[in-house]
C-alpha positions, 0 to 999 in steps of 0.5 A: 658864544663869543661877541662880534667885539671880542672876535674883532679883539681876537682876530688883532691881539690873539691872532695876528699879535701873537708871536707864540705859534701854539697859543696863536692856533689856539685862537684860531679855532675858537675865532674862525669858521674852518673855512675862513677867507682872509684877503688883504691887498696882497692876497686871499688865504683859505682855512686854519692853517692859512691863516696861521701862515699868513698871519706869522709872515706878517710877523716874521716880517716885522719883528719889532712891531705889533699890533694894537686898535686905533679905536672902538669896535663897530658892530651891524647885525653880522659885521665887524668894523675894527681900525688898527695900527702897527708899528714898533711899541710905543712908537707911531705906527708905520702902518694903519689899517682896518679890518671888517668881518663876517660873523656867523654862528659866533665864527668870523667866517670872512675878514677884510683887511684895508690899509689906510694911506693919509 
C-alpha cells in the first residue's frame, strides 16, 4: 500500500506531469478511488476519466510547462499537504499552488487544489 507521501508525489508527477495518456491512466488507477473528487478554482471533476481529461486540459493548456514540488509532503492521519509550482522548466514558475488530499484504504479519495497569489 502506497504512502500518503508517495500518492502526493504521484498525483503531481505521475498525474498531472504526465504528458503520456497511457502511462498517465496507469497512474491513475493505482492513486485514486474509482470515484475521486478533484476540484480546483474552476471546477469539480468525478472519476478516472475525469480526472485524466482535467488533467491533459492543463497540459495541452501549457505545453512548455511542468510541474514540480515547492517543498516537503506533509501528512495528518489521513491527509496530505503538497506545495507545487508551474512553469517552463528551468524558469520561475508562473503558477504556484497547493494540493491537499484525502487518504483512504491507500486510494486519495478527494484533492483540493488552491493556487497561491503573492
Amino acid at each position: 500500500m502506497a504512502t500518503i507521501e508517495e500518492l502526493m508525489n504521484a498525483n503531481l508527477l505521475e498525474v498531472f506531469n504526465e504528458r503520456d495518456g497511457d502511462r498517465r491512466r496507469a497512474a491513475i488507477r493505482r492513486t485514486y478511488a474509482p470515484d475521486v473528487q478533484f476540484s480546483d478554482p474552476d471546477e469539480l471533476v468525478v472519476g478516472h476519466d475525469a480526472l485524466d481529461a482535467k488533467a491533459q486540459g492543463i497540459l495541452d493548456g501549457a505545453p512548455d510547462f511542468v510541474f514540480t514540488p515547492a517543498g516537503k509532503t506533509y501528512v495528518n492521519h489521513d491527509l496530505g499537504y503538497l506545495t507545487w509550482n508551474f512553469g517552463p522548466a528551468g524558469q520561475p514558475p508562473v503558477v504556484r499552488g497547493v494540493d491537499v488530499a484525502l487518504v483512504r484504504d491507500g486510494l486519495i479519495r478527494s484533492v483540493y487544489t488552491l493556487l497561491l497569489t503573492d
